[in-house]
C-alpha positions in Angstrom: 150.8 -143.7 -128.5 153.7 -144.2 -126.3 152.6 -147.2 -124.9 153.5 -149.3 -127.7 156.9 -148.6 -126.9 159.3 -150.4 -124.8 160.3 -148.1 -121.5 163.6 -147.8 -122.1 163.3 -146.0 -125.8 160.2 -143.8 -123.9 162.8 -143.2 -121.5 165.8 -142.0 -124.6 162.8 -140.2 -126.3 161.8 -137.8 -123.3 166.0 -137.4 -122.8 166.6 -136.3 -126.5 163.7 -133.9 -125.9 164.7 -132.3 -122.7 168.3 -131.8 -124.7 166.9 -130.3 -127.5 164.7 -128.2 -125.5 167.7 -126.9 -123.2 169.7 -125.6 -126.3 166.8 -124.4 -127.9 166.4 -122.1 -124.6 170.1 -121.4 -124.4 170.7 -120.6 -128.0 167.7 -117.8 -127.6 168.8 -116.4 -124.5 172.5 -115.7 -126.0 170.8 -114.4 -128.9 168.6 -112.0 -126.5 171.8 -111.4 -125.0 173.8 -110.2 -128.3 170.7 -108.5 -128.8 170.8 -106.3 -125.7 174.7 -105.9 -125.3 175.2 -104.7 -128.5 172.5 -101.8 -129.2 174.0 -98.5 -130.0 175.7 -97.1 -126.8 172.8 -98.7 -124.6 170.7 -95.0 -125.0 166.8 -96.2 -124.6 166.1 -93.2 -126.0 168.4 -92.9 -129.0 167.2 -96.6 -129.4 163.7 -96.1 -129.4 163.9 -93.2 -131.9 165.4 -94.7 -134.2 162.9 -98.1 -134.1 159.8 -95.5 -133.9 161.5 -93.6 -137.3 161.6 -97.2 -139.1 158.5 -97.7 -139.1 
């Protein structure tokens, strides 16, 4: 599939992918972080209690 192409755009290709990849990853991890940092006082159990009552 690649081969049709010239090794200088495979080469652009794979760099746009490994960029698009590395924000993809960084964007979740700040998102996991928000996640984490901002739960209600950080109490596991408090936490927990209230997820298990949701459902």
């Amino acid at each position: 599939m690649l081969d049709a192409l010239s090794e200088e755009i495979q080469l652009i290709i794979l760099i746009i992918i490994i960029a698009v990849l590395f924000f993809l990853v960084s964007w979740n991890n700040k998102r996991n972080k928000n996640k984490l940092y901002h739960r209600d006082q950080r109490n596991f159990r408090k936490n927990y209690l209230k997820k298990k009552d949701k459902k």
